[in-house]
VOMILUM-705935 format. One line per field, with one value per residue (C-alpha): residue in three letters; x, y, z. Coordinates in nm, 4 decimals, always signed. Layout:
% VOMILUM-705935
resn: (ALA/...)
X: (X/...)
Y: (Y/...)
Z: (Z/...)
% end
This chain:
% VOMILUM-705935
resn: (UNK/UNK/UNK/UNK/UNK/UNK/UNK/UNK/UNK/UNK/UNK/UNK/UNK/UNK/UNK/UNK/UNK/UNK/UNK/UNK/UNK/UNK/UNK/UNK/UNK/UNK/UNK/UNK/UNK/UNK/UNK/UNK/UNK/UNK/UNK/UNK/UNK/UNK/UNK/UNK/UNK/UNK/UNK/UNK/UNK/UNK/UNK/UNK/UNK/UNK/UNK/UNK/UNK/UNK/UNK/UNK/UNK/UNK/UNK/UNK/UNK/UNK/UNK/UNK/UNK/UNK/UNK/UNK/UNK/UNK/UNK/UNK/UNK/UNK/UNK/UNK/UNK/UNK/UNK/UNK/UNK/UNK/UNK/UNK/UNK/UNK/UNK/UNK/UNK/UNK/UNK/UNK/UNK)
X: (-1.1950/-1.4941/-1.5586/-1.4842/-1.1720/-1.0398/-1.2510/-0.9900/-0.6684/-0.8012/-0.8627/-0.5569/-0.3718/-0.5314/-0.4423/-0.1046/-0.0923/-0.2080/+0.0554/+0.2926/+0.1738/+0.1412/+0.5222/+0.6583/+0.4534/+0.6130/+0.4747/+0.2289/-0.1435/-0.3884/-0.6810/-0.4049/-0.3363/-0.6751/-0.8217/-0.5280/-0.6014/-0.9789/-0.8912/-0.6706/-0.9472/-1.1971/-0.9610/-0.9066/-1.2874/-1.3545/-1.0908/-1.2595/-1.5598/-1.4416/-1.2414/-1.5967/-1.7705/-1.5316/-1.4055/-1.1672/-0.8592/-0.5610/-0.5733/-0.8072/-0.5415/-0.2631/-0.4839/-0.5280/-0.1800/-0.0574/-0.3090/-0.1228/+0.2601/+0.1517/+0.0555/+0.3759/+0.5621/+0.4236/+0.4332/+0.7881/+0.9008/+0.6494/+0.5171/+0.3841/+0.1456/-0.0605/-0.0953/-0.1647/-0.4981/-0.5682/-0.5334/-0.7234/-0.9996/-1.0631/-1.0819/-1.3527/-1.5479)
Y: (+0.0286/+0.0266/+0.1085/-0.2513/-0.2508/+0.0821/-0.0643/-0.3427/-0.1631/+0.1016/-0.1828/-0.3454/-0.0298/+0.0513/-0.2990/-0.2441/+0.0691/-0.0985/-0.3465/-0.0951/+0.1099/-0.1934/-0.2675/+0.0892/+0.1229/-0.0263/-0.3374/-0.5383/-0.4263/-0.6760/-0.4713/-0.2791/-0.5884/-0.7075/-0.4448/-0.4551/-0.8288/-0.7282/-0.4942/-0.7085/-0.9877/-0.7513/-0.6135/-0.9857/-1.0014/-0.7028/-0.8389/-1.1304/-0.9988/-0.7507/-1.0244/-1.2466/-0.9180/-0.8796/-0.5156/-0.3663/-0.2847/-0.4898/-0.3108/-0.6085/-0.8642/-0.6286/-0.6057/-0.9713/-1.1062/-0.7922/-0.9204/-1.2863/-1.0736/-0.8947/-1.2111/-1.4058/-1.1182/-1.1135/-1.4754/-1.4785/-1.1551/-1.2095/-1.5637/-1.5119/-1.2601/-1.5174/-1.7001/-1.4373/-1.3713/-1.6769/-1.7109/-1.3806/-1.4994/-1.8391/-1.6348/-1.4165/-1.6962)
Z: (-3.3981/-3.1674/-2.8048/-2.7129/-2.8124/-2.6547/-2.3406/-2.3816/-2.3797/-2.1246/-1.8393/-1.9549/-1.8892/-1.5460/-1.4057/-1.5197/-1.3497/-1.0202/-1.0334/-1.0858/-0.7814/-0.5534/-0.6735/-0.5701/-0.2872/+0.0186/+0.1508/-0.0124/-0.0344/-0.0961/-0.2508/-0.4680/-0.6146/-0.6709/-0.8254/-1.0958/-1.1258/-1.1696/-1.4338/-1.6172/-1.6918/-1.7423/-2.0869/-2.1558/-2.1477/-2.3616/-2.6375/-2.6143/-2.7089/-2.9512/-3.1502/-3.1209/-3.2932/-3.5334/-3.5168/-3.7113/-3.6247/-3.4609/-3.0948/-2.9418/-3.0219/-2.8638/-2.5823/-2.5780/-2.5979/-2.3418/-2.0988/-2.1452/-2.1557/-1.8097/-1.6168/-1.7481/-1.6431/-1.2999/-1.2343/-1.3292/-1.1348/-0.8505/-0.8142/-0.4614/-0.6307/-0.7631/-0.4667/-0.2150/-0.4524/-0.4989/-0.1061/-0.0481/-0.2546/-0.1243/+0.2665/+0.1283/+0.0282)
% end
């Protein structure tokens, strides 16, 4: 197991913690919320890269199929996530 792959899960954890603390948090807070969004893709990113290296170990594809679990999750739970980034990124821009 190398660095890329602990990089994975570590970012993967962090945006899960975000979520979490934008969900217990009251009120909605944008930047909570895109941060964890930011995190999540970057440990899809880093398993991607790790699985394209091949390292050893299984923890990139755990990383890689929680990063798909999370988003399901949230999209089913919270669909209006989604769009208020989506909606927050195209006002930046």
């Amino acid at each position: 197991m190398n660095s890329r792959s602990i990089l994975s899960i570590v970012f993967i954890a962090f945006g899960l913690l975000f979520f979490g603390l934008n969900w217990i948090i009251e009120g909605y807070s944008e930047i909570i919320v895109f941060i964890g969004a930011i995190f999540l893709l970057l440990g899809a990113i880093f398993s991607f890269i790790a699985i394209f290296k091949n390292e050893k170990g299984i923890m990139k594809f755990i990383s890689l199929v929680s990063f798909f679990v999370i988003l399901f999750l949230i999209t089913w739970f919270e669909p209006f996530q989604v769009l208020r980034i989506v909606t927050w990124l195209k006002n930046i821009v």
